[in-house]
N, C-alpha and C positions, 0 to 999 in steps of 0.2 A: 187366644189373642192373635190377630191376623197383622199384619203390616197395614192394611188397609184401614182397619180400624185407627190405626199409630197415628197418619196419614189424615184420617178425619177429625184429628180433634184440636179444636181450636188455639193450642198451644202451637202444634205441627204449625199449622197453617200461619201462625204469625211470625216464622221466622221467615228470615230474609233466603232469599232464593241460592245460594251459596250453600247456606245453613243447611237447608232441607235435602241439598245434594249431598251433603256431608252424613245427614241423619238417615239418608234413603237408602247407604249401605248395608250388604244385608251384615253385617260383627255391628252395627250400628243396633238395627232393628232389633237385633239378637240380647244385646244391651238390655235394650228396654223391656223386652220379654220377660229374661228373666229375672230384672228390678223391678217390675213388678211383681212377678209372683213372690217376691222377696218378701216387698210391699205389705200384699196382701196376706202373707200367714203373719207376719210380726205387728202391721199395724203401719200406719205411715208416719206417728210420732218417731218410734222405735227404730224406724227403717231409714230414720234422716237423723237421729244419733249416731247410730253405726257407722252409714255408708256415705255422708255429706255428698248425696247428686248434686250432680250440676244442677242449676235452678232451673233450666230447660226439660231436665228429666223430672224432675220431681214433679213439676207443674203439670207434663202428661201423663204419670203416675198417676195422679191426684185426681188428675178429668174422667181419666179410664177407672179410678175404684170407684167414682162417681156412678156411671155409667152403667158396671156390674153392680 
């Protein structure tokens, strides 16, 4: 999972320009790295029991297990 990937998926792209500076951090990116990988071994049901992401996270979560 590269930042860039983070960065192309239409989740990314429909926040507000504030936003995307906010997410463009890299403890941001890092974030999303490894709530996905979280994601992906337990499942995305499981992984939004647990950890309630923010709706921004889950929704790039979501695009990216698509995607793999």
């Amino acid at each position: 999972m590269t930042n860039d990937q983070i960065k192309e998926t239409k989740a990314f792209q429909e926040l507000d320009t504030v936003t995307k500076l906010v997410y463009q951090k890299k403890e941001m990116m890092t974030k999303v790295k490894n709530e996905f990988g979280i994601a992906k071994q337990l499942g995305v049901d499981q992984y939004e029991k647990i950890y309630f992401p923010r709706p921004y996270l889950l929704k790039v979560i979501k695009e990216l297990l698509q995607q793999n």
